[in-house]
C-alpha positions in Angstrom: -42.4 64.6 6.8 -43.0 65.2 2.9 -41.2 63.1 0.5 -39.5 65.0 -2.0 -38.8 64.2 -5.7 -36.5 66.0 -8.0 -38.0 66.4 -11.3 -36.7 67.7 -14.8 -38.7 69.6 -16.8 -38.7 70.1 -20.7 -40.5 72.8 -22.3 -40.2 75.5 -24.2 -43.0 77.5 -23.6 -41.8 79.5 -20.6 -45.8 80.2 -19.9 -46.7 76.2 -19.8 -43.4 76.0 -17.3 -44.9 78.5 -14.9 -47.9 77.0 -15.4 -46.5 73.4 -14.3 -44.3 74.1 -12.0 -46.5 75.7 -10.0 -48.7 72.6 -9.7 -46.2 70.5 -8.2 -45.6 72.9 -6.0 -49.2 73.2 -4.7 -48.9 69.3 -3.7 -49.2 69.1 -0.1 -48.0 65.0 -0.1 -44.4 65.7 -2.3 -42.2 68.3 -2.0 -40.9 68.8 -5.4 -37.8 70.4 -7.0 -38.4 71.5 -10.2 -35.5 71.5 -13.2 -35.8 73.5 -16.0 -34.3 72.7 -19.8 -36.2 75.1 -22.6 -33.8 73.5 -25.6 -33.3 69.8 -27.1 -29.4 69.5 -26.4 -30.0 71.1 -22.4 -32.0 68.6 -22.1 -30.2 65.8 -23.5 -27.0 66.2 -21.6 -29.7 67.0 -18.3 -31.2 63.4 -19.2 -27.5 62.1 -19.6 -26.6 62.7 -16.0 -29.3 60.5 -14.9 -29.7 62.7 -11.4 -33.6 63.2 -12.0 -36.5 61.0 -9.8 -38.7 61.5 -13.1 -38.7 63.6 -16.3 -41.7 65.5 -17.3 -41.3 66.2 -21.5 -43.0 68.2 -23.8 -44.0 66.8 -27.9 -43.1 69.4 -29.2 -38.7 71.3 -28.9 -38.6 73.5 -31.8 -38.0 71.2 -35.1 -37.4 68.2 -32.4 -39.6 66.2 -30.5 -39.5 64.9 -27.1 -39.4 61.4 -28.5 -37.0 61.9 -30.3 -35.2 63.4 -27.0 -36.4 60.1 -25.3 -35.1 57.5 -28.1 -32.0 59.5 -27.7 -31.8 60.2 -23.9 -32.7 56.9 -22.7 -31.9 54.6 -26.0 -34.5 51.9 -27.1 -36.3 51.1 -23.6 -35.5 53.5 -20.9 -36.3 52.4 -17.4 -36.4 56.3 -16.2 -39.9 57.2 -15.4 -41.2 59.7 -18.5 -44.3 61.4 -19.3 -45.0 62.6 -22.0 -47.0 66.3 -22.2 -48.5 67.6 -25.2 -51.3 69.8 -26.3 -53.5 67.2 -28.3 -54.3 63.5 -28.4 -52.5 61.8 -30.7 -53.4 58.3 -30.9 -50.4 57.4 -33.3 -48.1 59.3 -30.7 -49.6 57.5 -27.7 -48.5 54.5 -29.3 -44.9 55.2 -30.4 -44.7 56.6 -26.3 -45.7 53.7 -25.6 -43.4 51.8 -27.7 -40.4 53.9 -26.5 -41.3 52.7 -22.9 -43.0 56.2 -22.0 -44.8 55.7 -18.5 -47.7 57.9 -19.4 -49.4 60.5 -22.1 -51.1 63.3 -20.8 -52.5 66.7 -22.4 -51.6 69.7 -21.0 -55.3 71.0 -20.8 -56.3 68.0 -18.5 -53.3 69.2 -16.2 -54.1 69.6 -12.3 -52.0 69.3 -9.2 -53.7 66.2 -7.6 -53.6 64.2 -11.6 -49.9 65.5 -12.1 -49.1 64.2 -8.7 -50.4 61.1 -9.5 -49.2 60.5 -12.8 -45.6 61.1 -11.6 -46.1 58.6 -8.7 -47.1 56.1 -10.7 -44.8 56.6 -13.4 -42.1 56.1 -11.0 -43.5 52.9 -9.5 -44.0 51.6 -13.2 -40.3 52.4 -13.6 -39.4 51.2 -10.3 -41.5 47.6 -11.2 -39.7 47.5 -15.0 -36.4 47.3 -13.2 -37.2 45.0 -10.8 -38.5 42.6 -13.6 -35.9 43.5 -15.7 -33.2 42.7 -12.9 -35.5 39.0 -12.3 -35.5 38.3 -16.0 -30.9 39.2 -16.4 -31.2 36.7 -13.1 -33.6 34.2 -14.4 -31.4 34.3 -17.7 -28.2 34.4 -16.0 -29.4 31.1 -13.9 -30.4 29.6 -17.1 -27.2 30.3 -18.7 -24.8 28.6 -15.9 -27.4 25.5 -16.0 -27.0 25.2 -19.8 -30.2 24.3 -19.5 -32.8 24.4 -22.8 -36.2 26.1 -21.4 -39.5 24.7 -22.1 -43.5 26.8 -21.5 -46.5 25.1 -22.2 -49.8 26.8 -22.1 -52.3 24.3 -21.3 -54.7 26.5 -22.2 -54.4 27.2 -26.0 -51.5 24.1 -25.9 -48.9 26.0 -27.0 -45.3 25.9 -26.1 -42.1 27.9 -25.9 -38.8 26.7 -26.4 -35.6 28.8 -25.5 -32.6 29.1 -27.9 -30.7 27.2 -26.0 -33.3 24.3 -26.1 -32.7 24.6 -29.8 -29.2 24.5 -29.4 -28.9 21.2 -27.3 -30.8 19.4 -30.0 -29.0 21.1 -32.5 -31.9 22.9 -34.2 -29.9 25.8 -35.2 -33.5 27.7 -36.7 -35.7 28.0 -33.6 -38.8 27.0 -34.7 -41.8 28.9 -34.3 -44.1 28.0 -30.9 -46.0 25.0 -31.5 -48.0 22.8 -29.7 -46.3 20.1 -27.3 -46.2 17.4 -29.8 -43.3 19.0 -31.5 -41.5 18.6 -28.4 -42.9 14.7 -28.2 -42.4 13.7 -31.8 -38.3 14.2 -31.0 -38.6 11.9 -27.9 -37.1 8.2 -28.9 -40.3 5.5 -29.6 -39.2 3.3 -26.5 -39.1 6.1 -24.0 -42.2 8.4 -25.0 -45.0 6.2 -23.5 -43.2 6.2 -19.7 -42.8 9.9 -20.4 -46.4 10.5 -21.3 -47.6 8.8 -18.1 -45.4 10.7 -16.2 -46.5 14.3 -18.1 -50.5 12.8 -16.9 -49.4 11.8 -13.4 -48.0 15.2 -12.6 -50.5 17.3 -14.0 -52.9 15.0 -12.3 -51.3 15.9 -8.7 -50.3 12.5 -8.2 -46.3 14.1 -8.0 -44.7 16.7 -7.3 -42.4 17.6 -9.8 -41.9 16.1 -13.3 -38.5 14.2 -13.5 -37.2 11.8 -16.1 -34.4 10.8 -18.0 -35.2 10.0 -22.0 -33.4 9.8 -25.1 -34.3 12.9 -28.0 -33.4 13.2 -31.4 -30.2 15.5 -32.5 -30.6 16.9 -35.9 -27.7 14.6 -36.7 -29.7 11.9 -35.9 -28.3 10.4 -33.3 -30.1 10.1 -29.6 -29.3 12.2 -26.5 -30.0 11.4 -23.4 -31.5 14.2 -21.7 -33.1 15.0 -18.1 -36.8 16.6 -18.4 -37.6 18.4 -15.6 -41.4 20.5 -15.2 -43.8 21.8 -12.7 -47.3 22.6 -13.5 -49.0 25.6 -12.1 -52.5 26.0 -11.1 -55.1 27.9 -10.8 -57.5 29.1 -7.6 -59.3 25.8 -8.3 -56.6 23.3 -8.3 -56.6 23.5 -11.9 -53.5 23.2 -14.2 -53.0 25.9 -16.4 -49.4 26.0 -16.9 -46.3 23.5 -17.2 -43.0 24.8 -17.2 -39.8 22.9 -17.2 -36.2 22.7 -18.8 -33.8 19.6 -20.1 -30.4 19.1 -19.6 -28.0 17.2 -21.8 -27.1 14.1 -20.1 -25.5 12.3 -22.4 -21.6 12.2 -21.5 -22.9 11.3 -18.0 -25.0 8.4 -19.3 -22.1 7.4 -21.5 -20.0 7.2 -18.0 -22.4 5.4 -16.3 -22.7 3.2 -18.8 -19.0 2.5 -19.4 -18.8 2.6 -15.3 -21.5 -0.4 -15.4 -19.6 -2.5 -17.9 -16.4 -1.7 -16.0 -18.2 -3.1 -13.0 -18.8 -6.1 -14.5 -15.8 -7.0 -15.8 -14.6 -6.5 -12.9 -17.2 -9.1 -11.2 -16.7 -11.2 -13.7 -13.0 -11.3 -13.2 -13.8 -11.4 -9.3 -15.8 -14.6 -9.5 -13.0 -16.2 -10.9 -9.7 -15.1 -8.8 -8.0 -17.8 -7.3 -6.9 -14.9 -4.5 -9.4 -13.9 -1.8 -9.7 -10.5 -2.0 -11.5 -8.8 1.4 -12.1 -5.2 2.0 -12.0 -4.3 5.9 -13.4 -1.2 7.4 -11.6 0.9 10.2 -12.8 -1.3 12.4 -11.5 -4.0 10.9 -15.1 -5.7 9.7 -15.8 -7.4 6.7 -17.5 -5.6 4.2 -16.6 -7.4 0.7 -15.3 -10.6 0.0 -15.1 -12.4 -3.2 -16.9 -15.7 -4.7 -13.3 -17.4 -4.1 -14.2 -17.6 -0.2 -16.4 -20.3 -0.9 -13.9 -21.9 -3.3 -11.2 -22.0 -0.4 -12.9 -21.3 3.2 -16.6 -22.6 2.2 -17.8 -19.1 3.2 -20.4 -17.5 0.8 -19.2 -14.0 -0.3 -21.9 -12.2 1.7 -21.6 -14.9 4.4 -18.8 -12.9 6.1 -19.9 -9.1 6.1 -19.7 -7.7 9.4 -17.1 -10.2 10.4 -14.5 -8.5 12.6 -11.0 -9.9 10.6 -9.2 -11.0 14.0 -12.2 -13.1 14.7 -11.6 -15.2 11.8 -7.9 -15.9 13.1 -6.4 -18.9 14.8 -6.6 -17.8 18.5 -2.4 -17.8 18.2 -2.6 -15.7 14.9 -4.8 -13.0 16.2 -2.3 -10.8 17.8 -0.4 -10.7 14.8 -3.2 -10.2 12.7 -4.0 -7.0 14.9 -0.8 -5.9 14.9 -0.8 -5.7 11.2 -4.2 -4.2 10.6 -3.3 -1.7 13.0 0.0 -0.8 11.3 -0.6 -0.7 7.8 -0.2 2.2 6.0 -0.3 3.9 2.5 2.0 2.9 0.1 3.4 0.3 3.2 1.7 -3.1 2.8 1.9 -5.8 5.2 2.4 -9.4 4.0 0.9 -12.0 7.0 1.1 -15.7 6.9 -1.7 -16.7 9.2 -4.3 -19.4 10.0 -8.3 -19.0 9.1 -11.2 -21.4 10.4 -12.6 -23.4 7.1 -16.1 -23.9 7.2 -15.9 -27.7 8.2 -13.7 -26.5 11.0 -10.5 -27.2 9.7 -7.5 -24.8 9.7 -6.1 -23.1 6.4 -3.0 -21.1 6.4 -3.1 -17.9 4.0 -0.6 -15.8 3.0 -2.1 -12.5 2.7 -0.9 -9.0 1.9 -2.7 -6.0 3.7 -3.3 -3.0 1.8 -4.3 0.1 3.2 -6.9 2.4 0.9 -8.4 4.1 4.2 -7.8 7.5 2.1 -9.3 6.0 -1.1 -12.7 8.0 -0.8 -14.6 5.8 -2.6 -12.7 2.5 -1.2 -12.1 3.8 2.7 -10.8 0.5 3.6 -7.8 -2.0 4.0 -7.7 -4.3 0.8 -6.7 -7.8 1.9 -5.3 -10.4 -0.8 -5.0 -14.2 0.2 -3.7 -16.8 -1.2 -4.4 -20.6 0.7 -0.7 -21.9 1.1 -2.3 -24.8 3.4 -0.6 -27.8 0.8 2.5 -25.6 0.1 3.0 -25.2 4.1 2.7 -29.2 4.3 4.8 -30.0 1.1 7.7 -27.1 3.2 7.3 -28.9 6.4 7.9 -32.1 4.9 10.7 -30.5 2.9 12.3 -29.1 6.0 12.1 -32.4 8.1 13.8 -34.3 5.2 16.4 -32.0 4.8 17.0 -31.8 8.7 16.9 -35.2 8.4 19.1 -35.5 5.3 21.6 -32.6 7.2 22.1 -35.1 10.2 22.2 -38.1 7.9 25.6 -36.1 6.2 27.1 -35.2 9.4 27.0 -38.5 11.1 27.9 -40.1 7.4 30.7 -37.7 7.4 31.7 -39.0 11.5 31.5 -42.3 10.4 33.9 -41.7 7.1 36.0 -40.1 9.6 35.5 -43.1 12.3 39.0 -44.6 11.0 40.8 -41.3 11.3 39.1 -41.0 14.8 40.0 -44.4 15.9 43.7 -43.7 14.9 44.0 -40.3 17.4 42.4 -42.1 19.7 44.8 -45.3 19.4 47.8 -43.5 19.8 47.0 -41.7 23.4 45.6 -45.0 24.2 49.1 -46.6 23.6 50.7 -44.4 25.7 48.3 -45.5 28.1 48.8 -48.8 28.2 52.4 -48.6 28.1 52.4 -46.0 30.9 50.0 -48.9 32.8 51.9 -52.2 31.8 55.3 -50.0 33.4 53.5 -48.9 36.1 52.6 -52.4 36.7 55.3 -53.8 36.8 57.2 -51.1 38.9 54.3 -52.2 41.1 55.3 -55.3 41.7 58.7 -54.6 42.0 57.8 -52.1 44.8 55.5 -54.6 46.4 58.8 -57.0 46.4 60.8 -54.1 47.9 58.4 -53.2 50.9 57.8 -57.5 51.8 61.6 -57.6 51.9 61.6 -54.4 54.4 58.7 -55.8 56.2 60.2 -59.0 56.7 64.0 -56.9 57.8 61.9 -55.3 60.5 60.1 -58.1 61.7 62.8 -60.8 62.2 62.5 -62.5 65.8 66.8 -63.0 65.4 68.5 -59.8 66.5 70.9 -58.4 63.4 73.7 -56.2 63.3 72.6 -53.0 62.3 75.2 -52.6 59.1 73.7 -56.4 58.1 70.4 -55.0 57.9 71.4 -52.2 55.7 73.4 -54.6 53.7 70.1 -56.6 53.1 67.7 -53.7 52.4 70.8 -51.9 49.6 70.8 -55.2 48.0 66.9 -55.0 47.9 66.7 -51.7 46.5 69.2 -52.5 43.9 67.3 -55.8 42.9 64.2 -53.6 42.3 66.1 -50.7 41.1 64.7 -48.1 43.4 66.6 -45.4 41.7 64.9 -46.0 38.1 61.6 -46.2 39.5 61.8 -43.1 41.2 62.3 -41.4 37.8 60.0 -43.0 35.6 57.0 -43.6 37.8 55.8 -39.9 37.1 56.6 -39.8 33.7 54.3 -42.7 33.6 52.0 -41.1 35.2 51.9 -38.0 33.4 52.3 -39.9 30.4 49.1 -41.9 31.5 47.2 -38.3 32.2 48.0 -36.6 28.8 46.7 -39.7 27.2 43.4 -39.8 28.7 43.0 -35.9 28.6 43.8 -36.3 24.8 41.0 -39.5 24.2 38.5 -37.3 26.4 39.1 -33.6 24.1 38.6 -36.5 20.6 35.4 -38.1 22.7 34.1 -34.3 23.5 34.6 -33.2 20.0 32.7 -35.7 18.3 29.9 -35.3 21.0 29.6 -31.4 20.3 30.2 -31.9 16.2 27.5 -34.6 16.0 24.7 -32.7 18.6 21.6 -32.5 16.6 20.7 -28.7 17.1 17.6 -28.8 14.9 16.3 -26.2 13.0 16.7 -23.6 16.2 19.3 -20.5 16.3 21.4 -20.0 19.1 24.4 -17.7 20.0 27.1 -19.7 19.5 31.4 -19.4 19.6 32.4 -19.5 15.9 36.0 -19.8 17.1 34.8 -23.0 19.3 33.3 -24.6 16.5 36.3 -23.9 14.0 38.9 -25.9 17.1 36.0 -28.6 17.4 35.9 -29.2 13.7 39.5 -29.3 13.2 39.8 -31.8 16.5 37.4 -34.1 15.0 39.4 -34.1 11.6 42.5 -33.9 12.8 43.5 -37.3 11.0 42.5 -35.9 7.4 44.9 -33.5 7.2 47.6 -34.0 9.9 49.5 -35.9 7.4 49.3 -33.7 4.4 48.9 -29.8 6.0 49.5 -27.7 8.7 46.7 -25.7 10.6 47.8 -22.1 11.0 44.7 -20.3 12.7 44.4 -16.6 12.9 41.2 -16.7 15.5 40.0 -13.1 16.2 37.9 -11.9 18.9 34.5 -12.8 17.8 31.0 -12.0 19.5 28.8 -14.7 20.5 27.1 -15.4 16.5 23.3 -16.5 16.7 23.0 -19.5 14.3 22.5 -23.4 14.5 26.0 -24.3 15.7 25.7 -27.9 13.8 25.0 -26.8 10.3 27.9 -24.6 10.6 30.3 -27.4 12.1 29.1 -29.6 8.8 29.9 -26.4 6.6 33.7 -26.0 8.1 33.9 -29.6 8.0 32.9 -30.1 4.2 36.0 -26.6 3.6 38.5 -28.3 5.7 38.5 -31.9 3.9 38.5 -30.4 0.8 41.2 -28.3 1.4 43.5 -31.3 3.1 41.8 -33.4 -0.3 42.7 -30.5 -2.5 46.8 -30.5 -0.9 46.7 -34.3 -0.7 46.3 -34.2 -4.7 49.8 -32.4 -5.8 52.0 -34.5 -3.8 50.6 -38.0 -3.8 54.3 -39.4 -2.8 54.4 -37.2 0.2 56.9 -34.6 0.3 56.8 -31.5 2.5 53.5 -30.7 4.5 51.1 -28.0 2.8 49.2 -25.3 4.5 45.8 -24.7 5.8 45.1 -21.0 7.2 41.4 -20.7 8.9 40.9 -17.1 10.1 37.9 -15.3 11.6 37.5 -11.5 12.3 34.2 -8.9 12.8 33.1 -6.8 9.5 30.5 -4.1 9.6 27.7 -6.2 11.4 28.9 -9.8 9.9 31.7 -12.6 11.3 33.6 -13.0 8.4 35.5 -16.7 8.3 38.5 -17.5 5.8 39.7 -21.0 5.2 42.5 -21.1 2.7 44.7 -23.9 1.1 47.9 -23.7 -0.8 46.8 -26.6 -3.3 46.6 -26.8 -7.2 43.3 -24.6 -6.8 40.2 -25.1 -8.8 40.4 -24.6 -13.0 38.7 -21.7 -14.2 36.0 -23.5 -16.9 34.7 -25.3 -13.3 34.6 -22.8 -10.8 31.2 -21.7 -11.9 30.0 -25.5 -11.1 31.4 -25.7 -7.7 28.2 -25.0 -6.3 25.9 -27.6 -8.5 24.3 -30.6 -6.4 26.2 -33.8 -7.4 29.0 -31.8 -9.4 33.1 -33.0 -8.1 36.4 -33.7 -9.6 37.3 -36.1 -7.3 37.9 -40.1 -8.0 34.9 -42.4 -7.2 34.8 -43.2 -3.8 36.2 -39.6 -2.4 33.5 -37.3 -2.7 29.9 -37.2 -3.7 28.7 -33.7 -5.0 27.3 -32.5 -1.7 29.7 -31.0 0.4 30.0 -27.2 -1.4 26.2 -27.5 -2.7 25.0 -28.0 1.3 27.8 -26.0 2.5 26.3 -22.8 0.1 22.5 -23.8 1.1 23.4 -23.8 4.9 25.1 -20.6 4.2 21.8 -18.7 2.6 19.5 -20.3 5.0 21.7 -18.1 7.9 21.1 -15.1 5.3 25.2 -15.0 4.8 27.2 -15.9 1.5 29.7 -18.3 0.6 32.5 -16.8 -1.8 35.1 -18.6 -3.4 38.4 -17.2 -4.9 41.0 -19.5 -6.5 43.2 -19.3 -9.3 44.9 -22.5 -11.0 48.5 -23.2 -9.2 48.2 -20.8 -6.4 45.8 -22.5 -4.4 42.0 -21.7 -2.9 40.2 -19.7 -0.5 36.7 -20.1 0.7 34.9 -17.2 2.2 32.0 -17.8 5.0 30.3 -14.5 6.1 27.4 -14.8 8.5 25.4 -11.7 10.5 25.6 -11.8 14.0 21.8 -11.5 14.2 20.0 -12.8 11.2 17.1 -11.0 10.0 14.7 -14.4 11.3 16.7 -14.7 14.1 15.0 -18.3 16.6 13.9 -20.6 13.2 16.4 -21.1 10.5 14.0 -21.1 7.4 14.4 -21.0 3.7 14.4 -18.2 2.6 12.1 -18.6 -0.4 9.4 -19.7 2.1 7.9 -18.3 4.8 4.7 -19.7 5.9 4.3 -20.8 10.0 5.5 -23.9 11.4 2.5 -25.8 12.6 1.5 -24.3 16.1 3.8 -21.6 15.7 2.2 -18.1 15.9 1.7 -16.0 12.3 4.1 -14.1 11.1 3.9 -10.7 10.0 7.2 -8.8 7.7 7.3 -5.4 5.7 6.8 -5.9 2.3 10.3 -5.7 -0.1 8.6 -2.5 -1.7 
């Protein structure tokens, strides 16, 4: 099948058209259709359309030309495929043609079907290849342009080079100069960097690489330095020969700057590393080592690098691990995890850490869990030794404060005990007279003489009435009971004391609040049964987890002071005063009240109550402690100790406790919270 190409035709000889038509249609190869324009402006709007495979033009259109048709058709280069037909050679006309991007120039009197054929293909292939380069070159340009990248050609062979605009630009050469050999381009590069760059310019174009690369600092017209990145390739020829080097450069210079300020940033920040007290450790998902700080050897003995590939756990006391895991494993953004735990030392010693687990898994340069430890090891000693000398110091109190109390003790116990003994010296005594009574019966019904029944009752009457049967029968029980009560009372004073003075140590328990309050006031009994009253208003209260004996001590300390407080306005007696202790349930808490109708505390001193060694009291009567313990107790359960009292109107004291502390099974302080010593760690959720 032929291929067919549409063809316009301008000429405006009608003889030369019949005469040129009809050799494109003699081709055999091309089936050609044949347009025909005999004036300038036919053709022009013809040409416009662009709907033509080629465009066959004669010199000469009346007082026109067809180059001027073809600078105006097709503007300063047209792509269209054009030839050019005239009658003559013209050398000047060839060239402007050839200037205008005309394809070809051929006389009319050379015309034939086969060259016309041919001059037409190729035309159209010359067209079809100045488009294609054309299209390469707006790509090539368009690459160049999203690169910002300044362009670079160096002919080996007469050693010259181009340099693009943009290469200009970059260096802020606003002229481009004129193409020069490759020392223009060298004499820019800064003194310390141009001898690497000249080796590497030789090793490439020696084929010892495969592509010049390197970073180097240029001259700006401003005269400062850029850092730029050279890049070049050198082409060869058949024989391995260079011939050609082409290449760009890229301003670098804000990247440099970075990299710069990043490296100094970096070591300020390893400067500042090497001398943290903290250890700082970054853990992988996997929980492995993969940066510690100098400070490991400082505290553990550990070189920094020692570690890496450490799993964390691993490092843990064998009772810590768990906990450890736990935390690793729960951390989360924006959630740290503080962890007291226990870390092998190098000489195989334990030290206890406090450490706070941050997670920066998402951190995409980080990916890790950022761990910061601090060695508490002294500071867990110096709190253990602080907690056994106050536990110590807490029992100390409370059996100084059953001793001060011993007298008042004694005294309840002395009075029960009198009944006692009176009950036992009667009883006694009605004993014998009973024993006197059942020898004279004994003797009535043995006698060997035989007696006259109403003689014998005569005798045994006269008995009775000598031991005084009658009184006896009535006061032998009362005795008795009074015997009973006495003892129970001695045995609820002995049980008090036992339960108020039971070291509990530093452990929580559930315990009955309402128990403690009757214990406390059965153990004190003889402080304020001679001054106040006890009114109790005990609600129903759950079972309260906290140590039982620290709280006895607390109610003991508010229930002196309140029979104290009384005692002081009416130091010649007078009518009793009243104590009210009350306990209920609020919200989550047991809420205990313990109020006195006294001369309450003066304003300018309540805010002292609380000071260790502060009290109003006469030498002798009080020491300082009781409210300051009483308020330390109280925060240690995590509850609060209010007071409210105005001058004349008497006092009230305010316990509140949780029924489940937040540490419930040690009672620590709560501004420490490191591990007892073969305790297991502990893990909490950080306050933020």
């Amino acid at each position: 099948m032929r291929k067919s190409c549409h063809v316009l035709l301008v000429e405006d000889d009608e003889d030369d058209y019949l005469i040129t038509r009809d050799l494109l249609l003699a081709q055999t190869r091309v089936r050609f259709e044949v347009d025909w324009c005999t004036g300038y402006e036919e053709a022009l709007a013809e040409i416009q359309n662009r709907r033509h495979d080629a465009y066959l033009i004669d010199y000469r259109l009346g007082e026109r030309t067809g180059l001027d048709l073809v600078r105006e058709g097709f503007g300063s280069g047209p792509r269209a495929p054009v030839i050019l037909l005239t009658g003559q050679d013209d050398y000047e006309i060839d060239l402007e043609a050839t200037a205008l991007g005309v394809a070809d120039y051929v006389t009319k009197q050379a015309l034939d079907s086969t060259g016309l054929e041919r001059a037409i293909r190729y035309a159209i292939s010359h067209s079809r290849a100045l488009d294609d380069l054309a299209r390469s070159q707006e790509r090539y340009a368009l690459a160049t342009r999203a690169a910002n990248d300044g362009i670079w050609d160096w002919n080996l062979a007469d050693d010259q080079m181009y340099f693009s605009h943009r290469w200009h630009a970059i260096l802020g050469l606003i002229e481009p100069v004129d193409e020069g050999g490759p020392q223009r381009w060298l004499d820019l590069v800064h003194p310390d960097d141009l001898p690497e760059l000249r080796v590497m310019i030789d090793r490439h174009l020696a084929g010892d690489t495969q592509h010049l690369e390197f970073e180097c600092r240029m001259r700006h017209a401003d005269g400062t330095w850029l850092w730029v990145l050279c890049r070049g390739l050198a082409i060869c020829d058949g024989d391995g020969i260079p011939t050609r080097m082409a290449g760009s450069i890229a301003d670098i210079t804000m990247r440099k700057r970075a990299e710069l300020a990043l490296s100094e940033s970096e070591g300020r920040w390893r400067t500042l590393l090497a001398h943290l007290q903290e250890i700082v450790i970054l853990a992988d998902r996997e929980g492995r080592f993969t940066y510690t700080t100098p400070s490991m050897q400082r505290w553990l003995g550990y070189d920094a690098e020692e570690l890496i590939g450490t799993y964390l756990v691993e490092a843990n006391h064998p009772d810590d691990r768990d906990t450890m895991s736990r935390a690793f494993a729960e951390v989360r953004p924006g959630k740290p995890r503080l962890v007291t735990h226990r870390v092998a030392h190098r000489d195989g010693s334990w030290h206890t850490l406090q450490s706070t687990l941050i997670c920066l898994r998402d951190d995409p340069i980080v990916q890790a869990v950022l761990i910061a430890s601090i060695d508490v090891t002294e500071h867990v000693a110096i709190e253990e030794e602080r907690e056994r000398r106050e536990l110590e110091r807490r029992v100390s109190q409370r059996l100084e404060a059953v001793g001060q109390l011993a007298a008042g003790v004694a005294h309840e116990i002395n009075t029960p005990l009198q009944f006692v003994g009176d009950s036992v010296s009667f009883l006694k005594d009605a004993v014998n007279e009973l024993l006197g009574l059942t020898a004279s019966y004994h003797e009535l019904m043995w006698a060997d003489t035989p007696m006259d029944i109403n003689d014998r009752r005569s005798l045994m009457s006269k008995a009775e009435e000598e031991a005084d049967i009658d009184y006896l029968n009535e006061r032998i029980p009362a005795a008795f009971e009074r015997t009973s009560d006495g003892v129970g009372r001695v045995r609820s004073i002995v049980q008090a004391m036992k339960r108020f003075s039971h070291d509990s140590g530093i452990e929580l328990a559930p315990a009955d609040l309402n128990d403690a309050i009757e214990t406390t006031l059965e153990v004190c009994r003889n402080e304020y049964k001679y001054v106040a009253r006890i009114e109790l208003d005990l609600g129903d209260l759950p079972l309260v987890t906290c140590n039982i004996g620290e709280i006895n001590q607390v109610l003991l300390n508010l229930i002196i002071n309140a029979a104290q407080a009384i005692e002081e306005q009416r130091p010649d007696g007078g009518e009793l005063g009243e104590i009210r202790v009350s306990t209920g349930v609020q919200d989550k808490s047991v809420v205990i009240g313990i109020a006195d109708d006294g001369p309450g505390i003066p304003l300018e001193l309540q805010d002292r109550i609380y000071e260790p060694f502060f009290t109003t009291k006469e030498v002798g009567r009080g020491t300082g402690q009781g409210l300051a313990l009483a308020h330390t107790t109280v925060d240690r359960h995590h509850g609060s100790l209010q007071c409210a009292s105005e001058p004349g109107h008497g006092t009230t004291f305010t316990i509140v406790l949780p029924l489940q502390p937040p540490t419930a099974g040690v009672c620590t302080a709560p501004e420490f919270g490191f591990s007892q010593p073969g305790r297991a760690g502990k893990v909490a959720f950080d306050a933020g």
